[in-house]
N, C-alpha and C positions, 0 to 999 in steps of 0.2 A: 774358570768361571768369572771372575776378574780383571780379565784381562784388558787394558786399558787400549782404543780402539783411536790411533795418532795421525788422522790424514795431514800430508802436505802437501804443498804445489808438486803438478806432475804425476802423483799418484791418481789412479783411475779407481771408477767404484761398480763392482762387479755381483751379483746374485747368485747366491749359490744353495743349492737344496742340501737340508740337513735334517738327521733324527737323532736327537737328543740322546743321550744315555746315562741318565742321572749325571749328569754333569757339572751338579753341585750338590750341597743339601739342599734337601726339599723338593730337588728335582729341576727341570724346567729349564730356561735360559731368555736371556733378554738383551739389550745393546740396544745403543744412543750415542751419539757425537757426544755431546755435551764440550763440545771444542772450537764453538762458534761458527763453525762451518756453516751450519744452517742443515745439514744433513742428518737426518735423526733417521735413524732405524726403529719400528714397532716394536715394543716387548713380548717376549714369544714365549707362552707360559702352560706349554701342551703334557709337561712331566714327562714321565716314559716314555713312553710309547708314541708320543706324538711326531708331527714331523712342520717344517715350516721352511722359511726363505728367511736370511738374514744376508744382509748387504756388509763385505767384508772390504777393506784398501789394499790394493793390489800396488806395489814399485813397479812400476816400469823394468828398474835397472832388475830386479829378480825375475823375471823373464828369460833374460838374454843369459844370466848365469850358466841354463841346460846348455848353454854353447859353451860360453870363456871359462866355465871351472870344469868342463870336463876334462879330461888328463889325454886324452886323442887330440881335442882341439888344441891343446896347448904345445903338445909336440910336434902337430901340423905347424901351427905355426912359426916354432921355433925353427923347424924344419926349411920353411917357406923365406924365412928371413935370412936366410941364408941362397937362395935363388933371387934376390932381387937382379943383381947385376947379371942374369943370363940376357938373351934378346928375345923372348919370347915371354909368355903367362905361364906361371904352373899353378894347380889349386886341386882340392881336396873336395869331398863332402862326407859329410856324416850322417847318418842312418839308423832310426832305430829297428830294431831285430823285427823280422818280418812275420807277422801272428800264425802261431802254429807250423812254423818252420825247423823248427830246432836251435835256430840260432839261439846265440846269450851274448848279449852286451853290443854296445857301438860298434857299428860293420864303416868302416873308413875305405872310401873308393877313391882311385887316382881320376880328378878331372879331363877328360881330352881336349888337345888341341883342336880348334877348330882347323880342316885342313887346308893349305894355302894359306895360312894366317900365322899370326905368331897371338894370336887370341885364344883363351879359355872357353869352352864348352858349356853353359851352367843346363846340367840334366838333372831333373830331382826325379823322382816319385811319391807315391802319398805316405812314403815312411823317412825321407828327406830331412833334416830340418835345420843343417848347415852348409855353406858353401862356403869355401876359405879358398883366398886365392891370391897372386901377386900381381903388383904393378911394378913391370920393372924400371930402372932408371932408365929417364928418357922419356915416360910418360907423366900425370900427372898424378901425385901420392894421393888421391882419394878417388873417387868411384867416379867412372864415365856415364856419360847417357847410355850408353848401352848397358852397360851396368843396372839402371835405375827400370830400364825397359826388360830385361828380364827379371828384375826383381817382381815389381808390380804384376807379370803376366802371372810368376810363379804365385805368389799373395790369390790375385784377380779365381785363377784354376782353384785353389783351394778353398776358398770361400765359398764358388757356385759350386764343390762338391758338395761340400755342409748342409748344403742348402737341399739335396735332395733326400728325403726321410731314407730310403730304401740304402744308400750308402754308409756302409761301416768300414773299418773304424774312421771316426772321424777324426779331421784333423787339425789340429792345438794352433793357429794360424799365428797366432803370439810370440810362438815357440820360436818361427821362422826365422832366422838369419841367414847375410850374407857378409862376408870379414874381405876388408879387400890389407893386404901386404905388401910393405914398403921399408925402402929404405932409409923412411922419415919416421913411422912409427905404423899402427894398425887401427883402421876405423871400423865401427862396423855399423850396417842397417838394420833395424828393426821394425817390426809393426804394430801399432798398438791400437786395438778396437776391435771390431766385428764385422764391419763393411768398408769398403773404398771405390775409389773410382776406375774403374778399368784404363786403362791410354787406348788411344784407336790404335788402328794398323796405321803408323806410320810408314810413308811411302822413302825411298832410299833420297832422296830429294831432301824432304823433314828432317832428315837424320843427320845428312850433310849439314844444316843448317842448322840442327844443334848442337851436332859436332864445332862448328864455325862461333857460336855465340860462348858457345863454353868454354873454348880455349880465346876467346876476348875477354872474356869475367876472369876467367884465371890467371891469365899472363901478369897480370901486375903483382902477383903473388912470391915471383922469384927474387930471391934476396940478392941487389946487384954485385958483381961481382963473384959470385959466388953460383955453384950450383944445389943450393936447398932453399928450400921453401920455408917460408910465414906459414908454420901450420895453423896457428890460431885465425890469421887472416884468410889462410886460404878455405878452412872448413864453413868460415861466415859469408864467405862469396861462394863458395859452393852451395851455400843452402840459401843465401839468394838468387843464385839460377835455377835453382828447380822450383823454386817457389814462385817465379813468373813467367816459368818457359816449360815444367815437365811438374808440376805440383800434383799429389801423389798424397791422397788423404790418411793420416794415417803415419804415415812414414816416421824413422826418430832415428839420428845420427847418433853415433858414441865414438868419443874415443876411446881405444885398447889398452890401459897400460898394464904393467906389474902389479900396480899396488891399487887397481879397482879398473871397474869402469864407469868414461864420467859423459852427460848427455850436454849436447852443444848445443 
C-alpha cells in the first residue's frame, strides 16, 4: 500500500489497468510522485470492487532481463563464446512455448547459416523474443548494419501486428532482443516504447554504402599494435553512426557482463 514510487533518468512511464483488492485498510489505493518529477498520478479511491489506471516506472534494464537471466540464454551464450574464433556466425533464438501446444518452458532453436555466406540467419516468429548470436574475429565486436536492419524490420512486423484488434496473442515488443557474441565481450539491442520508424527497403547500393561509412566510423576503434578494440570507444562511435546514417527510434544499446547489464 505504501510503497514508495522512485522514477529516475531512463526510466519510462507506462499505464496499466487495475482492480483493487483491499489493498490496504479502508480499501482503495492512490499514488503520486511527490519526487519532483512533476509527474503525479490521480488518487484512485474506488474500494473493492472498483477498478482504475495508475501510471507505474518501468527500468528499461528489467525488460531485457526475460533474455540475460534466463538460464538457455546464459548457456547460449556461454556456448557462443566459445565459437567466436570459427570463420563464419553461429547464433541461437529463444522462444516462448507456442499457446496450446503442449510445450513447457523456453524452446531454444539453432540459427541457420545464410547459404553461400558465412552469415547468421535472424528468423523469429510471433513467440521469438531472442536472438543470440556471434561475431567472429576478423569482424567488428558489435552489431553490423545488417544487423540493425533486421532488427528494426523484426520490432517494425511486431508492432503493425499489435496494431490489428483481431490479432492474438499479442506481442510484448519490449521483450525483443538481439545479443550479438564476441571475443571482446557481449552487447546487446533493445527497444523501448510502443512505436518506431520503419527503415525503407534499402536498395544493395545503400547497404554498400553503409557498410563503407561504418567500417570508416569504426576503424579508428582498433587499439594499435594490437588486435582488440576500444570497447568503450568503439560502442560511442557505433551509436554515432546509427544516429546519422540508420537512426532507429526507440533503439537502447547494453553491454552484457557477469555482474549486470549496463546501457551506453
Amino acid at each position: 500500500c505504501n510503497d514508495e514510487i522512485k522514477p529516475t533518468p531512463g526510466y519510462t512511464i507506462t499505464t496499466v489497468q487495475y482492480t483493487p483488492y483491499d489493498m490496504c485498510e479502508g480499501g482503495g489505493a492512490s499514488a503520486g510522485s511527490g519526487d519532483g518529477s512533476g509527474v503525479t498520478t490521480a488518487p484512485y479511491n474506488g474500494g473493492y470492487n472498483g477498478g482504475g489506471t495508475l501510471q507505474v516506472y518501468v527500468d528499461p534494464c528489467d525488460r531485457i532481463k526475460k533474455s540475460t537471466e534466463n538460464s538457455i540464454y546464459k548457456a547460449d551464450v556461454t556456448d557462443l563464446q566459445g565459437k567466436t574464433g570459427l570463420d563464419h556466425e553461429e547464433g541461437y533464438r529463444l522462444d516462448n512455448p507456442i499457446p496450446n501446444s503442449g510445450q513447457t518452458g523456453i524452446q531454444n532453436q539453432t540459427l541457420p547459416i545464410i547459404p553461400g555466406s558465412n552469415q547468421i540467419g535472424f528468423s523469429v516468429d510471433g513467440n521469438t523474443f531472442a536472438l543470440i548470436h556471434t561475431h567472429y574475429d576478423g569482424l567488428y565486436p558489435i552489431f553490423s548494419p545488417g544487423d540493425l536492419i533486421s532488427y528494426n524490420q523484426w520490432i517494425s512486423q511486431a508492432i503493425a501486428w499489435n496494431a490489428v484488434p483481431s490479432n492474438t496473442p499479442k506481442i510484448s515488443v519490449n521483450d525483443l532482443t538481439v545479443t550479438v557474441v564476441t571475443s571482446q565481450g557481449s552487447d546487446l539491442i533493445a527497444f523501448e516504447g510502443a512505436t518506431t520508424n520503419a527503415f525503407p527497403n534499402y536498395s544493395e547500393d545503400e547497404i554498400t554504402d553503409f557498410n563503407r561509412k561504418y567500417e570508416e566510423s569504426l576503424s579508428g576503434t582498433l587499439i594499435v599494435g594490437s588486435n582488440l578494440y576500444d570497447m568503450q570507444k568503439l560502442e560511442q562511435e557505433f551509436l554515432s553512426f546509427i544516429s546519422t546514417k540508420m537512426n532507429m527510434i526507440g533503439l537502447k544499446l547494453y553491454r552484457v557482463k557477469s555482474d549486470g547489464n549496463y546501457e551506453i
